[in-house]
N, C-alpha and C positions, 0 to 999 in steps of 0.2 A: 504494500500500500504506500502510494508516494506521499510525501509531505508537503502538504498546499503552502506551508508557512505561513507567519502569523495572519488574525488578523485583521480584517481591512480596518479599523478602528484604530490598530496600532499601527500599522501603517502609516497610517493618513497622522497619528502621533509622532512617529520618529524621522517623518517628512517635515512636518511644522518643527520639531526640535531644531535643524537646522536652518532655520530662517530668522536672523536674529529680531530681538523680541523689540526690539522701537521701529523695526522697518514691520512688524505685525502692528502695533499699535497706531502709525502711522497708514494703515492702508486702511483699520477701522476707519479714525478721522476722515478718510479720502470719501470712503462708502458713505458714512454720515452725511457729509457736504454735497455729494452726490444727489441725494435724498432730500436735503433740503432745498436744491435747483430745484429739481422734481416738483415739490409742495412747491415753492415759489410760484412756477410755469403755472401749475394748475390751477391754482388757489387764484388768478389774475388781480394780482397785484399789478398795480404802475409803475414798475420799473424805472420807467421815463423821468417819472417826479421824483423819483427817491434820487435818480443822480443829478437832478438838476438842484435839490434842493439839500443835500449832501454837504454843501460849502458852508452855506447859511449856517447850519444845525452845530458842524466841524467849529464856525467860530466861537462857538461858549465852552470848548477843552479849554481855553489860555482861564477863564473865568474859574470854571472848574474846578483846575491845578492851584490857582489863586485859592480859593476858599478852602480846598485840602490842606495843601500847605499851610495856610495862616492858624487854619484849625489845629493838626497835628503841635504844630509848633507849641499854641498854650494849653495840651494835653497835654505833652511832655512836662511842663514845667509844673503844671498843678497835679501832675502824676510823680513825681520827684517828691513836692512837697508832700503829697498826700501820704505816701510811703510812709514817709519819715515819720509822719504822725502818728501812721497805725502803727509801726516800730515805737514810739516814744513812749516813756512813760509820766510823763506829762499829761494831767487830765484836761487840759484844757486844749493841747493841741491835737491828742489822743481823739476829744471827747465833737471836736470841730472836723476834724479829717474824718471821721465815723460818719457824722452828721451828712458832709455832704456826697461821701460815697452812698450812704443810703438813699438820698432825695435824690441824686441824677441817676445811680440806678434804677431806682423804683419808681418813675416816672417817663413816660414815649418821649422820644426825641422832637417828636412833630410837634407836642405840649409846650418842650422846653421854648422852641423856635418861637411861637406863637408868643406866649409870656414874654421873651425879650425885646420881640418885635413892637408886642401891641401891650403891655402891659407897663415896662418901662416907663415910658413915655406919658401915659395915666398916671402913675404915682408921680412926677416929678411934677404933671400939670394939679396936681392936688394938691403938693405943699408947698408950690409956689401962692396956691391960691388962699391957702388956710395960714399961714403964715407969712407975714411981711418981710421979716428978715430971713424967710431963705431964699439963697443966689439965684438970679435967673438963670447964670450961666452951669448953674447945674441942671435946671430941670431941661435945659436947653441940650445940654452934654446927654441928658437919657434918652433922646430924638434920635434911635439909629436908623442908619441903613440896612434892608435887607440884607445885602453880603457883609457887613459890619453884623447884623445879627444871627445872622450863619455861623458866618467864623464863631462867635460866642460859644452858642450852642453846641455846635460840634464840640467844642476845643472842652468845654464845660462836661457835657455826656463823656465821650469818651475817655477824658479824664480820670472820671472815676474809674469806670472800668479798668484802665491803665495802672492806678496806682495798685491795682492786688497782681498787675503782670510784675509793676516797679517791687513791690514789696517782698512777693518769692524769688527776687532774681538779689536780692539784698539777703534773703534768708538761705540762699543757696551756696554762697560763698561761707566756708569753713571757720568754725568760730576759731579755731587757733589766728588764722591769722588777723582778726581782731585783737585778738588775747596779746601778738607778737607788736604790732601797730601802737595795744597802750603799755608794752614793756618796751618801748622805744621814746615814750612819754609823749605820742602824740596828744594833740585835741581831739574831741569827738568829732570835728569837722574837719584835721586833718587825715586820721582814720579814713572815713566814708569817702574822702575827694582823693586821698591819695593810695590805701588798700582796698577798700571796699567795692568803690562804685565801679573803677576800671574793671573789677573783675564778675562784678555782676551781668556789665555790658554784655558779655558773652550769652544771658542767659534775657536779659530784656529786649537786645535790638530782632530778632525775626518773629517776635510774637507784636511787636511794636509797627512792623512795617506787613503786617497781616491787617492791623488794627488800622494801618493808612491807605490801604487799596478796600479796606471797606468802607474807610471815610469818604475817600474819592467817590462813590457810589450812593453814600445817604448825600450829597450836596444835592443831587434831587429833589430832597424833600423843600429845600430853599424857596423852591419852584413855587410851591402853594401859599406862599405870603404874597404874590405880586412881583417878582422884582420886571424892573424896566428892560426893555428888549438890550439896549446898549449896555449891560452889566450883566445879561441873562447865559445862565450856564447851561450846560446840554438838552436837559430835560427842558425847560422851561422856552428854550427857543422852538422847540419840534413840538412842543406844545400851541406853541401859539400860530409859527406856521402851517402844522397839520388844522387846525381849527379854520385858518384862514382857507384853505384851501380843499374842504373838507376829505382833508387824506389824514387820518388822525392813524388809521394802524399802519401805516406807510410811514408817518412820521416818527411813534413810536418803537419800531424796526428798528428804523436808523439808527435814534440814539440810543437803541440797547446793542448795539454791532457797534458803536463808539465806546461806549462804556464796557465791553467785551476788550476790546483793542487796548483800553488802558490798563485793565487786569492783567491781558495776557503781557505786556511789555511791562508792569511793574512786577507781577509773577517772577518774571525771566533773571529780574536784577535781584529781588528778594534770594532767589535761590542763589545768587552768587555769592551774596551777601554771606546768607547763612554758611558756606561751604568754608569758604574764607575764616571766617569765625570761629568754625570748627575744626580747621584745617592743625590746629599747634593740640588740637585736644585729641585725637585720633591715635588710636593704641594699636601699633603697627604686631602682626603675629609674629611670634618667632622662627625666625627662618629655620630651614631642614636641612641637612647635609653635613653641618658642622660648619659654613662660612659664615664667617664675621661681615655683619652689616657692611664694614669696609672692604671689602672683598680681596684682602691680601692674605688671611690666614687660611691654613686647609683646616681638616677634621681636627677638634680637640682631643 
């Protein structure tokens, strides 16, 4: 009786074993995209308008970028601070950094937007009016801008969130070297800026830059207070163009294939990021043969 050899499941196994796995993974993708022409064609969508209107929608990234960045930026900093407080034992800074971790966690970001947009501005026209000696130029200063009240929000939300990434990445670094830091006679603030923080960085910055390609993404929500077309960021302009134009899921499209396009390209540098970072931490195996790492001795 002759041997038919394995089969055809294993086969069709030990044929894909040799096909390596990102040029597999990469012809999914192709099929996906494929499939989505496909739905496009069918579905008659207007093509036409999506690339005529593609530029328009493209100029609110530089907006965008603007309101991520400015936001990231005072996350960091009140993420830094906030840390420090749930580390302190200090009841008052302890008992304030608690406080507002719990109020921006536990409350929508769409809420927060809303309050600083349209709330600010209420309270400071109220104690200008109930009181004579408070400044104008304060209740005048609560009068934001949409992307002035963006940036806030973000920078405020996120934040919190931030400071328990800032806090474990503080808590992760080995208390000896603390211990070594105040048997050198540093300060508490020389400690944290000069052993501490440097080596926490390794464990804050790519949960940090996760937390900024999702910010780039809530700027969106900016969208629903109003901002003017000349200031308006991606969503907010495909919003108003598709309305004009009644191509609202055409419009929509677009700016989710922009906001797709920012992830995939902030993705790409985040992972550099992280590799980088982890590159001096990485526990090489021990070689077999008996050669030395330097490759001049033979067998020991």
């Amino acid at each position: 009786m002759s041997d038919s050899g394995p089969p055809a499941g294993e086969r069709l196994a030990l044929a894909s074993a040799r096909i390596p796995f990102q040029l597999k993974t990469a012809a999914v993708w192709a099929v996906i995209f494929a499939l989505l022409v496909v739905f496009f064609y069918l579905s008659g969508f207007d093509i036409q308008w999506m690339r005529d209107n593609i530029g328009f929608i493209a100029e609110g990234l530089r907006y965008t970028f603007i309101i991520a960045v400015g936001g990231i930026a005072l996350a960091i900093v009140l993420a830094g601070l906030g840390a420090l407080g749930r580390l302190s034992s200090n009841p008052v800074t302890h008992g304030v950094s608690g406080f507002y971790v719990s109020f921006f966690r536990g409350t929508p970001l769409i809420v927060q937007i809303y309050l600083i947009y349209l709330a600010l501005p209420q309270i400071g026209a109220n104690l200008a009016a109930r009181y004579d000696s408070f400044p104008q130029y304060v209740a005048d200063s609560l009068l934001l801008s949409a992307t002035v009240s963006g940036i806030l929000a973000l920078g405020l939300n996120y934040g919190a969130y931030m400071t328990e990434i800032f806090r474990a990445g503080i808590q992760s670094v080995a208390g000896g070297q603390g211990e070594a830091a105040d048997a050198l006679g540093m300060t508490y603030g020389q400690k944290m800026r000069k052993v501490v923080l440097p080596q926490a960085l390794r464990v804050i910055i790519p949960p940090t830059g996760n937390e900024f390609i999702a910010m780039m993404k809530d700027t969106a929500l900016i969208g629903f207070i109003g901002v003017q077309v000349d200031s308006a960021e991606i969503f907010r302009r495909a919003q108003l163009v598709g309305k004009a134009d009644f191509k609202n899921l055409e419009a929509y499209i677009v700016a989710a294939a922009l906001y797709w396009g920012l992830t995939v390209v902030f993705t790409f540098f985040q992972g550099r990021l992280e590799r980088r970072l982890s590159s001096g931490y990485v526990r090489l195996a021990p070689q077999r043969g008996g050669a030395r790492a330097s490759g001049g001795a033979g067998p020991a």
